[in-house]
mmCIF entry with sequence, helices, sheets and N, C-alpha, C, O atoms, coordinates in Angstrom:
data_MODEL
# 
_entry.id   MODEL 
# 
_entity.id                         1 
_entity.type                       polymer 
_entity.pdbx_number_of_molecules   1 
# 
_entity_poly.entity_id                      1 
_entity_poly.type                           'polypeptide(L)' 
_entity_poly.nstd_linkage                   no 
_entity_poly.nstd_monomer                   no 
_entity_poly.pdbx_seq_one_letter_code       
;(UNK)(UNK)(UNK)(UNK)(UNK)(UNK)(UNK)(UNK)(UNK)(UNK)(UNK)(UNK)(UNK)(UNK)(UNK)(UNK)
(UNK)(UNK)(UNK)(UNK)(UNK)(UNK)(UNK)(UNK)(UNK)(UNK)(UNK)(UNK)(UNK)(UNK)(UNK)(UNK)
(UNK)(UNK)(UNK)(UNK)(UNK)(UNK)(UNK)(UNK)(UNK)(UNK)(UNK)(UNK)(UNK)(UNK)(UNK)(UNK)
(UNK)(UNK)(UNK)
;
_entity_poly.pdbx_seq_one_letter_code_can   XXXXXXXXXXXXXXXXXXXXXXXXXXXXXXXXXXXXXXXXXXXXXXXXXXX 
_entity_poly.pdbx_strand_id                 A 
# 
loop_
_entity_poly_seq.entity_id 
_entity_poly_seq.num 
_entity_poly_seq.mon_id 
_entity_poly_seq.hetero 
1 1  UNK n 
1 2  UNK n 
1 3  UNK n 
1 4  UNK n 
1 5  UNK n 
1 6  UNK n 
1 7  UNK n 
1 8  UNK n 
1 9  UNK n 
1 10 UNK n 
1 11 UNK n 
1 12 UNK n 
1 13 UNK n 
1 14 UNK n 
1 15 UNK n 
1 16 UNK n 
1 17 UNK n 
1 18 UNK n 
1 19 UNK n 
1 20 UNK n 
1 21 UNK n 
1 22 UNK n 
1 23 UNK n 
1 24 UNK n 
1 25 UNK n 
1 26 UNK n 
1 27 UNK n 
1 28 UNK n 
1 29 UNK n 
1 30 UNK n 
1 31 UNK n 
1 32 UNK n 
1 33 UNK n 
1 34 UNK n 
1 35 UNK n 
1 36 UNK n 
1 37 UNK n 
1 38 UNK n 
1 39 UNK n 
1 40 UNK n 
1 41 UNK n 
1 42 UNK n 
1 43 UNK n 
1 44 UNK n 
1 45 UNK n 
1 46 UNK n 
1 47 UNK n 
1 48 UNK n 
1 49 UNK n 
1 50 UNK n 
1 51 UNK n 
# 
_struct_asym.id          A 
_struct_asym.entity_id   1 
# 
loop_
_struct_conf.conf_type_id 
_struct_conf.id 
_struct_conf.pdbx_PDB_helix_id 
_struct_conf.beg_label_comp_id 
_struct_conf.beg_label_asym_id 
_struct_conf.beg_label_seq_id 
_struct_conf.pdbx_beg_PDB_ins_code 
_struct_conf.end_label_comp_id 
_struct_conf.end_label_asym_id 
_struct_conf.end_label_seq_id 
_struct_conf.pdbx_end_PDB_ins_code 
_struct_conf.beg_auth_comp_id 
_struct_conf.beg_auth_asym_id 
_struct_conf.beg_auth_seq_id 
_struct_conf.end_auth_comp_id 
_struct_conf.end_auth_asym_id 
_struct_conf.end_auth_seq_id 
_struct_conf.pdbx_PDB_helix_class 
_struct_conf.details 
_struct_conf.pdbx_PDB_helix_length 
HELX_P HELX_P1 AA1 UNK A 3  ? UNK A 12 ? UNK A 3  UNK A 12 1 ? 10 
HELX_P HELX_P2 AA2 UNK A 14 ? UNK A 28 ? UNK A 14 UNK A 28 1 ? 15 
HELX_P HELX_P3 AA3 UNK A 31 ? UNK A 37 ? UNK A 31 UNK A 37 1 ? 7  
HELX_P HELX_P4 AA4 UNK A 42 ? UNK A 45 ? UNK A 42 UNK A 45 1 ? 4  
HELX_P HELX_P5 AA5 UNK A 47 ? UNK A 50 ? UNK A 47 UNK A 50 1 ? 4  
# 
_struct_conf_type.id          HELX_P 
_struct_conf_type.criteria    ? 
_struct_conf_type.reference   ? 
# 
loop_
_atom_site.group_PDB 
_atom_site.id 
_atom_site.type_symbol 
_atom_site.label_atom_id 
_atom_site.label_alt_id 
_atom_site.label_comp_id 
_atom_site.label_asym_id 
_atom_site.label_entity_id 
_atom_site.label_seq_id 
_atom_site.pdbx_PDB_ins_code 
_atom_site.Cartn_x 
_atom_site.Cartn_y 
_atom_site.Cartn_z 
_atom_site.occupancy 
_atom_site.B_iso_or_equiv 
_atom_site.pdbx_formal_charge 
_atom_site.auth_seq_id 
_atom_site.auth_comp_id 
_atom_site.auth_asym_id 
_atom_site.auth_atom_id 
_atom_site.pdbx_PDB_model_num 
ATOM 1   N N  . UNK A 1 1  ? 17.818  -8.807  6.196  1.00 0.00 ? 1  UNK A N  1 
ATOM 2   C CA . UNK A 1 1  ? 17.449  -7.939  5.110  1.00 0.00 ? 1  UNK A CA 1 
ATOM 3   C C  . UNK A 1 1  ? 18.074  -6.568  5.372  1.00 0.00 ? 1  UNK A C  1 
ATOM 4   O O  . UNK A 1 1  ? 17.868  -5.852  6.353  1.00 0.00 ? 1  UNK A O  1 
ATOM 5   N N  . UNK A 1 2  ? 18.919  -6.311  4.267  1.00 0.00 ? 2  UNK A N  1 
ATOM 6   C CA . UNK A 1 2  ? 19.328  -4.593  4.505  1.00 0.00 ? 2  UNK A CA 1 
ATOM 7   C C  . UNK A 1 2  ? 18.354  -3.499  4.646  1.00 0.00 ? 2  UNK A C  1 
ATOM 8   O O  . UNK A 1 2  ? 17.216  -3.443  4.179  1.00 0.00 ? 2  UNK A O  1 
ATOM 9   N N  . UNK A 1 3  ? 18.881  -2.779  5.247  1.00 0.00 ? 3  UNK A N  1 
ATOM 10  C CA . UNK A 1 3  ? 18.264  -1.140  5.030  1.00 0.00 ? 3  UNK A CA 1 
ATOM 11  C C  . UNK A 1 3  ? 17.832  -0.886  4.003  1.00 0.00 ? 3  UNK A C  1 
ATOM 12  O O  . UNK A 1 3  ? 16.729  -0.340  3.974  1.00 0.00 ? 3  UNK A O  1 
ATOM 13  N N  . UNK A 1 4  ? 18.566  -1.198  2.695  1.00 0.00 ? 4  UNK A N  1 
ATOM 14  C CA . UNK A 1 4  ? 18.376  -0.463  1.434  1.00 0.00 ? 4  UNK A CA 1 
ATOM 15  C C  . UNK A 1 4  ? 17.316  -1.414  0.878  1.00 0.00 ? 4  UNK A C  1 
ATOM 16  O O  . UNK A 1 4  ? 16.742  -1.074  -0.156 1.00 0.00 ? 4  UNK A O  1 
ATOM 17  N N  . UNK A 1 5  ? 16.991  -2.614  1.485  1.00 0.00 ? 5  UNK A N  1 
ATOM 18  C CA . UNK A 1 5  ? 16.148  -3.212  0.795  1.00 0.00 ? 5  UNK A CA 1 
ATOM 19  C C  . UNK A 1 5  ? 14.899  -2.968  1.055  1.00 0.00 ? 5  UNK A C  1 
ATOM 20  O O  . UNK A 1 5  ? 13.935  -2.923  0.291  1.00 0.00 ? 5  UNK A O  1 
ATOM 21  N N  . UNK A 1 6  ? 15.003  -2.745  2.681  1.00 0.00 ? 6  UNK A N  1 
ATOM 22  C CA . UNK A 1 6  ? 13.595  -2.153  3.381  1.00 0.00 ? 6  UNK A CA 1 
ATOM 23  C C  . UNK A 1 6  ? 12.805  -1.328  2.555  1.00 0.00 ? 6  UNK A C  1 
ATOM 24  O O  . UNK A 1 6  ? 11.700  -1.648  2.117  1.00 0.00 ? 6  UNK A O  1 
ATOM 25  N N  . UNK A 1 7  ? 13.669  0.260   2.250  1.00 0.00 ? 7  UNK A N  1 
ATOM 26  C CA . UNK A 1 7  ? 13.559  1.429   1.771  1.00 0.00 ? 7  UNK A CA 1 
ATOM 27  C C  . UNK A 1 7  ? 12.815  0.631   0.114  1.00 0.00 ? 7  UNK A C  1 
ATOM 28  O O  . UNK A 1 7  ? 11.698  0.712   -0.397 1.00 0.00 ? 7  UNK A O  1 
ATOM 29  N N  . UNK A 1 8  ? 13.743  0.097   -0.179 1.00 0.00 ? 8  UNK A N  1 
ATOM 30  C CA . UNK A 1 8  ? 12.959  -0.118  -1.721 1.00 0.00 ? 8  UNK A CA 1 
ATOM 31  C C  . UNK A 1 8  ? 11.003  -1.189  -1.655 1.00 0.00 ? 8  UNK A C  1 
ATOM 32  O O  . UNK A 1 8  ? 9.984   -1.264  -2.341 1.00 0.00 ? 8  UNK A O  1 
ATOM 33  N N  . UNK A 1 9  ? 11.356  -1.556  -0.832 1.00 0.00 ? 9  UNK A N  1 
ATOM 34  C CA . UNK A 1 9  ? 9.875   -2.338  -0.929 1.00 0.00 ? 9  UNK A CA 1 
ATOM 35  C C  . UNK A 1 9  ? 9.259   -0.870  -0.340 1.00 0.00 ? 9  UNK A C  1 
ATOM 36  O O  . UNK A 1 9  ? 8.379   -0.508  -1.122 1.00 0.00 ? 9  UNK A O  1 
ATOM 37  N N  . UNK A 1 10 ? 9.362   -0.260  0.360  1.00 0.00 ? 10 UNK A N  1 
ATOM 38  C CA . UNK A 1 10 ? 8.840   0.527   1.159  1.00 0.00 ? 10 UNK A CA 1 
ATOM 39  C C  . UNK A 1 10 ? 7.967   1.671   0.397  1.00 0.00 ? 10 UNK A C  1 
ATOM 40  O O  . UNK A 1 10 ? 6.851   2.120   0.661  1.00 0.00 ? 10 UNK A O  1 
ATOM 41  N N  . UNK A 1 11 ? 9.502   2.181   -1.344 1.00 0.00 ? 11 UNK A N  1 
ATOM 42  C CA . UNK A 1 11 ? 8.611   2.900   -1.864 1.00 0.00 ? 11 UNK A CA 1 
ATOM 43  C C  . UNK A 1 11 ? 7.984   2.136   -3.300 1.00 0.00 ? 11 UNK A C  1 
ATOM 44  O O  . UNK A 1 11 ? 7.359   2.768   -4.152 1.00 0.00 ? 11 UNK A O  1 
ATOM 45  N N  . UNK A 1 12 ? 8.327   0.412   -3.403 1.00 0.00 ? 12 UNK A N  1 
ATOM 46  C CA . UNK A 1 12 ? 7.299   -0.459  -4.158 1.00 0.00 ? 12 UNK A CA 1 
ATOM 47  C C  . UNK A 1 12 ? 6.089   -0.029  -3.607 1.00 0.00 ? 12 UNK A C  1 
ATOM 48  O O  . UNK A 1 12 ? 5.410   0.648   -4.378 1.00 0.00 ? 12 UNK A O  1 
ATOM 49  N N  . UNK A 1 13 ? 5.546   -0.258  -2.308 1.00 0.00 ? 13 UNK A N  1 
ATOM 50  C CA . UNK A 1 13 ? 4.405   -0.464  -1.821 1.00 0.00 ? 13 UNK A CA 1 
ATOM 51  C C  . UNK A 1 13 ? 3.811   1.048   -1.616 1.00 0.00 ? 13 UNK A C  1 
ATOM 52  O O  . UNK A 1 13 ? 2.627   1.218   -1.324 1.00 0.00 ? 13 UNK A O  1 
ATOM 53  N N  . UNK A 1 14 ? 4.627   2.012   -1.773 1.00 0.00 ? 14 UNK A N  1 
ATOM 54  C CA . UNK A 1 14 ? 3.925   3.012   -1.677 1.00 0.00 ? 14 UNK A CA 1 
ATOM 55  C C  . UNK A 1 14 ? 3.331   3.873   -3.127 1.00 0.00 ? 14 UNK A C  1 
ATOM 56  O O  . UNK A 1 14 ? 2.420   4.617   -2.763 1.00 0.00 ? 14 UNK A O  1 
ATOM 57  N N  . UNK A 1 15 ? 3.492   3.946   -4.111 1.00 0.00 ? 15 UNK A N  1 
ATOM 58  C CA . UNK A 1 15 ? 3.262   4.088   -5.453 1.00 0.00 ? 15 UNK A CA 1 
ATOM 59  C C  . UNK A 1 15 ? 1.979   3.012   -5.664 1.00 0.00 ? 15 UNK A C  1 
ATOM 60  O O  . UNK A 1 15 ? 1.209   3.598   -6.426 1.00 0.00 ? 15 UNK A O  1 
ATOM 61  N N  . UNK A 1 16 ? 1.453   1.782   -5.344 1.00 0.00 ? 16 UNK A N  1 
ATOM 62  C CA . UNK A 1 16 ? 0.284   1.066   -5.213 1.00 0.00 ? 16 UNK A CA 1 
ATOM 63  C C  . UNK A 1 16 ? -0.694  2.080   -4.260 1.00 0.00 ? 16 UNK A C  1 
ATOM 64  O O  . UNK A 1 16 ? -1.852  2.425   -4.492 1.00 0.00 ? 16 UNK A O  1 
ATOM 65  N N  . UNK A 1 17 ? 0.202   2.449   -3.069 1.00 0.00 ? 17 UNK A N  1 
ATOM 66  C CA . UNK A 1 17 ? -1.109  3.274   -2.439 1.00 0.00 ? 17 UNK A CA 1 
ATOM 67  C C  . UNK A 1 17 ? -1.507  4.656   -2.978 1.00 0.00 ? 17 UNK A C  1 
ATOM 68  O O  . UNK A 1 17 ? -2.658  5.088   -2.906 1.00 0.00 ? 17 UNK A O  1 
ATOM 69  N N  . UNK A 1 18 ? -0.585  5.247   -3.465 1.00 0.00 ? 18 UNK A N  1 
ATOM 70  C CA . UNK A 1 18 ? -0.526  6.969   -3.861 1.00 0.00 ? 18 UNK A CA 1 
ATOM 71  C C  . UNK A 1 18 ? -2.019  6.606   -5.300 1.00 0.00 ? 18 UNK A C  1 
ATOM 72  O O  . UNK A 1 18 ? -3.225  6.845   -5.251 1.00 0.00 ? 18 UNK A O  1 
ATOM 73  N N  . UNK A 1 19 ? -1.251  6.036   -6.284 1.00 0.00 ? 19 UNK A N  1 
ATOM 74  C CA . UNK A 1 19 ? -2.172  5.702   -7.745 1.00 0.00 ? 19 UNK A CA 1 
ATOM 75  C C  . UNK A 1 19 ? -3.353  5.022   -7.209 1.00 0.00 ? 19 UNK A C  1 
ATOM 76  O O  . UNK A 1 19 ? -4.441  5.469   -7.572 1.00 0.00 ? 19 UNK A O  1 
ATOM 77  N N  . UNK A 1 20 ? -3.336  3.914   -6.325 1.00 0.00 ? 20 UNK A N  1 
ATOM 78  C CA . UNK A 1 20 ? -4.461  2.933   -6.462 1.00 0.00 ? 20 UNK A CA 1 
ATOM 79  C C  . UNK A 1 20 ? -5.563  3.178   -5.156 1.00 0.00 ? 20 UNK A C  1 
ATOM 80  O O  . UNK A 1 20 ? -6.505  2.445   -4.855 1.00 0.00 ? 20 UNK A O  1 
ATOM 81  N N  . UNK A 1 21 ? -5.148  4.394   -4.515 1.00 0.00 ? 21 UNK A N  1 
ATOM 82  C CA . UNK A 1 21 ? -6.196  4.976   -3.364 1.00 0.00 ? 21 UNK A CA 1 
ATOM 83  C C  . UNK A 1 21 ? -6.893  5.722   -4.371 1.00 0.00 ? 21 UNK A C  1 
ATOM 84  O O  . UNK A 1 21 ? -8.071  5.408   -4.543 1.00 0.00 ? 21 UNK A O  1 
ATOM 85  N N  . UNK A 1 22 ? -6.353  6.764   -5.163 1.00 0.00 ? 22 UNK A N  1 
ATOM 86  C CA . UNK A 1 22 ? -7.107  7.475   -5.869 1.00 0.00 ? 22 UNK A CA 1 
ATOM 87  C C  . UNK A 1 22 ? -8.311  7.092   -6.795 1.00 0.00 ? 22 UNK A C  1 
ATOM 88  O O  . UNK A 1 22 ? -9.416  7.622   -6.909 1.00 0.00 ? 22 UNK A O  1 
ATOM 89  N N  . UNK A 1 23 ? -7.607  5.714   -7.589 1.00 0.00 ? 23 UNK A N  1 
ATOM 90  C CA . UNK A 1 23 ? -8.652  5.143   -8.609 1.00 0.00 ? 23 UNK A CA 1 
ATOM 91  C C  . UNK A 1 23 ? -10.189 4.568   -7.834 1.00 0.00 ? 23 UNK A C  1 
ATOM 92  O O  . UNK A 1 23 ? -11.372 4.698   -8.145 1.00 0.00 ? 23 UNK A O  1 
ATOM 93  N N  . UNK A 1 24 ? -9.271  3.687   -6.356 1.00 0.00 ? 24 UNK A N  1 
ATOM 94  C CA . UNK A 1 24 ? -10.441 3.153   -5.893 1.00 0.00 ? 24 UNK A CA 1 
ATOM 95  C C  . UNK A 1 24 ? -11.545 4.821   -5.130 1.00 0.00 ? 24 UNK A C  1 
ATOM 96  O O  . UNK A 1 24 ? -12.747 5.078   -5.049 1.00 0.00 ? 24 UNK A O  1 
ATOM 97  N N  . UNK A 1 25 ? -10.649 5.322   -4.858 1.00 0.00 ? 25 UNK A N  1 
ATOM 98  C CA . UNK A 1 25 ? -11.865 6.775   -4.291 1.00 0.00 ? 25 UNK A CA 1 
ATOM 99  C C  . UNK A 1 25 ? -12.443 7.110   -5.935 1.00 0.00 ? 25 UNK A C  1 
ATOM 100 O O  . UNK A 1 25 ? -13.668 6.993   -5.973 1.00 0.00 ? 25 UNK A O  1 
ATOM 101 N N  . UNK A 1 26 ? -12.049 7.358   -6.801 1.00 0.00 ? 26 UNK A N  1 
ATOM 102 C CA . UNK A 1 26 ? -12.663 7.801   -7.903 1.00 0.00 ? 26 UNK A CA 1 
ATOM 103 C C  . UNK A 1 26 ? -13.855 6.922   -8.772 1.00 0.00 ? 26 UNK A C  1 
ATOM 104 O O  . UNK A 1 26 ? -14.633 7.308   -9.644 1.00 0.00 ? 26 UNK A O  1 
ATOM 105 N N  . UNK A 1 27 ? -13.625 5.342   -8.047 1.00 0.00 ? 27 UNK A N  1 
ATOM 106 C CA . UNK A 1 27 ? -14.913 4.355   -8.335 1.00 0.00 ? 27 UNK A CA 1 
ATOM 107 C C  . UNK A 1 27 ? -15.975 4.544   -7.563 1.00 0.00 ? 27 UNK A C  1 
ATOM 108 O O  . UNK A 1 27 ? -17.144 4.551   -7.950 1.00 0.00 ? 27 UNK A O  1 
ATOM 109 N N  . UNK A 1 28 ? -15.522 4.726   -6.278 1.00 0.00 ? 28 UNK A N  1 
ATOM 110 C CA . UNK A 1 28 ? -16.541 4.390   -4.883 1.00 0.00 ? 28 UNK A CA 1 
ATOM 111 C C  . UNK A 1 28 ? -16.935 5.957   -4.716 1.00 0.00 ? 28 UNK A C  1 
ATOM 112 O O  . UNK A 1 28 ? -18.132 6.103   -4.965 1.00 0.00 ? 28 UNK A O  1 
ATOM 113 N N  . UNK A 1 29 ? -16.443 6.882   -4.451 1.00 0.00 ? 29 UNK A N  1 
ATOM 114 C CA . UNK A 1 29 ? -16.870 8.116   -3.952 1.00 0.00 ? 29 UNK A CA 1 
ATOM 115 C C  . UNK A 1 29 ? -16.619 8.062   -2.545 1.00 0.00 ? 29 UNK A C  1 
ATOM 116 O O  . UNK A 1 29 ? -16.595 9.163   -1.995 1.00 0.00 ? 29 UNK A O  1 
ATOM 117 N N  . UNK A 1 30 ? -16.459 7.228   -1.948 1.00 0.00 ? 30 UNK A N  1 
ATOM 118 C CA . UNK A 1 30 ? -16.348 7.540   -0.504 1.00 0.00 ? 30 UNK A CA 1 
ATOM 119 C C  . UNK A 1 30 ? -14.440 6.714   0.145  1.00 0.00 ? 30 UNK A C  1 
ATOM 120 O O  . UNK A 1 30 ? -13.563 6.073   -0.434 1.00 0.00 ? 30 UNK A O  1 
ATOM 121 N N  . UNK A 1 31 ? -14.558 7.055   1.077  1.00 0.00 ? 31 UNK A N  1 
ATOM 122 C CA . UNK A 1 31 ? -13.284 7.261   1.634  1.00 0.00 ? 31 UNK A CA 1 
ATOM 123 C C  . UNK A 1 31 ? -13.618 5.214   2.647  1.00 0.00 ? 31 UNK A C  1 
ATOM 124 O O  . UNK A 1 31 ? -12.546 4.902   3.167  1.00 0.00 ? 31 UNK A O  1 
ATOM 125 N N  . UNK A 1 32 ? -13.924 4.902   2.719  1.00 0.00 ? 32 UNK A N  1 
ATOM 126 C CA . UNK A 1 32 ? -14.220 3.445   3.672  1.00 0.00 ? 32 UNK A CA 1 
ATOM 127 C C  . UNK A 1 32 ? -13.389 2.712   2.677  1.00 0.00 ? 32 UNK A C  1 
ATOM 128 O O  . UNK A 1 32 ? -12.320 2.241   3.064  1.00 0.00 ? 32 UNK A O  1 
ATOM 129 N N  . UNK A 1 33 ? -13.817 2.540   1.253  1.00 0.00 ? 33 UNK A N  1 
ATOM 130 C CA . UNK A 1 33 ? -13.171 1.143   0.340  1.00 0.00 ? 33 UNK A CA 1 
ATOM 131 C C  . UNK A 1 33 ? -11.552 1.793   0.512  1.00 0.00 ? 33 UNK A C  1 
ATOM 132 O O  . UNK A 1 33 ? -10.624 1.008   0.707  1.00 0.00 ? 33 UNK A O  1 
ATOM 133 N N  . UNK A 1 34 ? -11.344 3.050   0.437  1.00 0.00 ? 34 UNK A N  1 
ATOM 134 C CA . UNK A 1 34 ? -9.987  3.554   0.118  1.00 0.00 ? 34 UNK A CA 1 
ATOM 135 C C  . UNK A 1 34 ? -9.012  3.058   1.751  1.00 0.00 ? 34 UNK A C  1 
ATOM 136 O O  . UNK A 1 34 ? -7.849  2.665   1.851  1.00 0.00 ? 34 UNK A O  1 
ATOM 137 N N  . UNK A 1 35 ? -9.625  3.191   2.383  1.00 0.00 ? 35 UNK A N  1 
ATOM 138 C CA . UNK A 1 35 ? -9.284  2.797   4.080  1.00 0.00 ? 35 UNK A CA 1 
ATOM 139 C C  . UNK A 1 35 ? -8.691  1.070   4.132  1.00 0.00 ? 35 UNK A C  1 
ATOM 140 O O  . UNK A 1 35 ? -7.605  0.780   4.633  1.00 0.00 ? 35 UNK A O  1 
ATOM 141 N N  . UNK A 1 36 ? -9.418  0.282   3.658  1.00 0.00 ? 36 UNK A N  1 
ATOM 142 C CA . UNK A 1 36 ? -9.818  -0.871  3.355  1.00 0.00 ? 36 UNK A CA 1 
ATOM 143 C C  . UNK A 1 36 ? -8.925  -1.416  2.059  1.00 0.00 ? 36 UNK A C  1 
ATOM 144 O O  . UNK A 1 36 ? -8.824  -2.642  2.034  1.00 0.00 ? 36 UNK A O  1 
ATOM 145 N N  . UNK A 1 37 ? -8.249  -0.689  0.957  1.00 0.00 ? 37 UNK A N  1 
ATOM 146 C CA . UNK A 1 37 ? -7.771  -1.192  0.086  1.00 0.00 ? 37 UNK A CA 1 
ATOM 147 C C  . UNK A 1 37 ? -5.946  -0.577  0.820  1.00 0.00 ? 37 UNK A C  1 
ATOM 148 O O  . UNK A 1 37 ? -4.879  -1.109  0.515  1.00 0.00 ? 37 UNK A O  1 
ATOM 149 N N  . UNK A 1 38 ? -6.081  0.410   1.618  1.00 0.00 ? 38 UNK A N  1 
ATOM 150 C CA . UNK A 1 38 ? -4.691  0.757   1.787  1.00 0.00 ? 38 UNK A CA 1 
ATOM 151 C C  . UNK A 1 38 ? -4.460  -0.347  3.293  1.00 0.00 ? 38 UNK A C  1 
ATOM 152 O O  . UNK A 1 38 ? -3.420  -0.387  3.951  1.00 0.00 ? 38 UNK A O  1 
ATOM 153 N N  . UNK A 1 39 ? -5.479  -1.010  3.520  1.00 0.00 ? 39 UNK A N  1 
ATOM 154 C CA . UNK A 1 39 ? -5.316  -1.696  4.814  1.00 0.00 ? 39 UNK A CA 1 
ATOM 155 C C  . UNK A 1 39 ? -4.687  -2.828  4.686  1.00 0.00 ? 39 UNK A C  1 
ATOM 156 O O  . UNK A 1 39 ? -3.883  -3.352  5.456  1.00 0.00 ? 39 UNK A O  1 
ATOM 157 N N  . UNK A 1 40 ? -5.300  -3.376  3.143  1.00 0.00 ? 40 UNK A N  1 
ATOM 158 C CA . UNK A 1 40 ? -4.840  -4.768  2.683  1.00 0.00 ? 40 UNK A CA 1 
ATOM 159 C C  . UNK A 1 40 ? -3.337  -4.517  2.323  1.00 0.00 ? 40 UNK A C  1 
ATOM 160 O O  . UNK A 1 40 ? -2.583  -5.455  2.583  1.00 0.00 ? 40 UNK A O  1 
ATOM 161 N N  . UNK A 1 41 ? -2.654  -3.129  1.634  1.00 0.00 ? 41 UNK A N  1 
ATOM 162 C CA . UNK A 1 41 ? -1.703  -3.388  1.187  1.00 0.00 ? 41 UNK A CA 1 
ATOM 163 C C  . UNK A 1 41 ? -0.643  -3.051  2.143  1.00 0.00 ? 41 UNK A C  1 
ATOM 164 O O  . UNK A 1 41 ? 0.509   -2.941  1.723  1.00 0.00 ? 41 UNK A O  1 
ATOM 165 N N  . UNK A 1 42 ? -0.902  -2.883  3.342  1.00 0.00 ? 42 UNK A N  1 
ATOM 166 C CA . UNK A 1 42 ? -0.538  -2.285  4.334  1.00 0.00 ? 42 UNK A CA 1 
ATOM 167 C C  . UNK A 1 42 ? 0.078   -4.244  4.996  1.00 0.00 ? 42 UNK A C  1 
ATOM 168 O O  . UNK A 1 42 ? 1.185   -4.728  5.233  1.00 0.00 ? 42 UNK A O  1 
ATOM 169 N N  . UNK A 1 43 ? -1.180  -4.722  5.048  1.00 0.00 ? 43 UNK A N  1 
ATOM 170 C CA . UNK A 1 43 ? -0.155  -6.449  5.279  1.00 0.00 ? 43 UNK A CA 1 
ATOM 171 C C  . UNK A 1 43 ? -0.127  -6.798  4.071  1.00 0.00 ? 43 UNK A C  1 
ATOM 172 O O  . UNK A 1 43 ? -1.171  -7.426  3.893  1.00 0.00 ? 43 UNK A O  1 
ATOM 173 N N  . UNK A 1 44 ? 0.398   -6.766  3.219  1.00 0.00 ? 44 UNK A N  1 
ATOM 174 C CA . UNK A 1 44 ? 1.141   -7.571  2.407  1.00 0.00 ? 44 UNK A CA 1 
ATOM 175 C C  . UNK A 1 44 ? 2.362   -7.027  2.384  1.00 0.00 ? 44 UNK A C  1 
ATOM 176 O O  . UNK A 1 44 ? 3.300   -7.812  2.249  1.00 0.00 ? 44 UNK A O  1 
ATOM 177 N N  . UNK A 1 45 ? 2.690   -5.411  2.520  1.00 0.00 ? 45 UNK A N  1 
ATOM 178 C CA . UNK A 1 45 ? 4.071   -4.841  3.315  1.00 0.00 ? 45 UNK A CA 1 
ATOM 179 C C  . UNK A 1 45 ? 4.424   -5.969  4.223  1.00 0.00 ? 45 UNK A C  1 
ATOM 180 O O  . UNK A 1 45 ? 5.176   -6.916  3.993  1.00 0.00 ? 45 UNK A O  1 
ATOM 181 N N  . UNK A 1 46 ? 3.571   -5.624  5.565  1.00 0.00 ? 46 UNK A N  1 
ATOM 182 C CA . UNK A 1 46 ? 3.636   -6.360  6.776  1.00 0.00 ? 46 UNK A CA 1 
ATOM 183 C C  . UNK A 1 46 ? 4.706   -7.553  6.328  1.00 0.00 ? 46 UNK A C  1 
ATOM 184 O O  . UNK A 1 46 ? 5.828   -7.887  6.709  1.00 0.00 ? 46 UNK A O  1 
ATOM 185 N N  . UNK A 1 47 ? 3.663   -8.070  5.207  1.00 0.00 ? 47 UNK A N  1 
ATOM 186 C CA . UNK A 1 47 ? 4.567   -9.882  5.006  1.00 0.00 ? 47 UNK A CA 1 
ATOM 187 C C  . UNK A 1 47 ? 5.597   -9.482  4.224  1.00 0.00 ? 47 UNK A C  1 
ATOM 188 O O  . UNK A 1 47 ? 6.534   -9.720  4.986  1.00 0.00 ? 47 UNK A O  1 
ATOM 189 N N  . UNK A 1 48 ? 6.150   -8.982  3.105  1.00 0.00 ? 48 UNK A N  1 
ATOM 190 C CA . UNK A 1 48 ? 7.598   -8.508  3.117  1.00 0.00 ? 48 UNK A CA 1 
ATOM 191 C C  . UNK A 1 48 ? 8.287   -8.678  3.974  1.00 0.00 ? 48 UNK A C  1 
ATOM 192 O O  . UNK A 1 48 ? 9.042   -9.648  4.023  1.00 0.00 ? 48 UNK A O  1 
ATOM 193 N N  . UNK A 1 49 ? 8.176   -7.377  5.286  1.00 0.00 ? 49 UNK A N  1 
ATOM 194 C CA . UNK A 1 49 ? 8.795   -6.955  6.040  1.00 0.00 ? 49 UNK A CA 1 
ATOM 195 C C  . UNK A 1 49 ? 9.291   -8.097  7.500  1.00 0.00 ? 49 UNK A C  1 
ATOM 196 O O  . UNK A 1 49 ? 10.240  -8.131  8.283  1.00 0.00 ? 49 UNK A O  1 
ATOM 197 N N  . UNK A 1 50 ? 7.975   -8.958  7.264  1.00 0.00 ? 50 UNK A N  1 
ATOM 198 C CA . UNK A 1 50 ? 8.176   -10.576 8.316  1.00 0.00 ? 50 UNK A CA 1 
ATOM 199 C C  . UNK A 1 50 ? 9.338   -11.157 7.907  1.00 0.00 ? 50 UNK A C  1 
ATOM 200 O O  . UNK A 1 50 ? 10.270  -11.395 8.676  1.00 0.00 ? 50 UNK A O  1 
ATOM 201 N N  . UNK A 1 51 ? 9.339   -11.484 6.337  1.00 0.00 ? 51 UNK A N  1 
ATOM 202 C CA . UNK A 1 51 ? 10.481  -12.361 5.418  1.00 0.00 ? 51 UNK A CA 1 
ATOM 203 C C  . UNK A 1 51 ? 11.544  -12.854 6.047  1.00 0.00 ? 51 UNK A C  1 
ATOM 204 O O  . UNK A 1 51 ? 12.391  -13.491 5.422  1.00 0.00 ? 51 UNK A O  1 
# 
């Protein structure tokens, strides 16, 4: 897998965390689910990055 491909999943997966940390802190109020939802998307990077 190239460099340039790395970089592009890299900022796929990061635009899910920037928008979708916020919504889930703005449901929950607290910072644990937000920990926990950037954890999950954190391995599914992971598995990309295994490929």
């Amino acid at each position: 897998m190239s460099v340039a491909r790395k970089l592009g999943i890299l900022v796929f997966c990061g635009v899910p965390v920037i928008v979708g940390g916020g919504i889930v802190y703005a449901i929950f109020h607290d910072l644990t689910p937000v920990f926990i939802y950037e954890a999950l998307l954190l391995i599914v990077a992971g598995g990309f990055f295994a490929k």
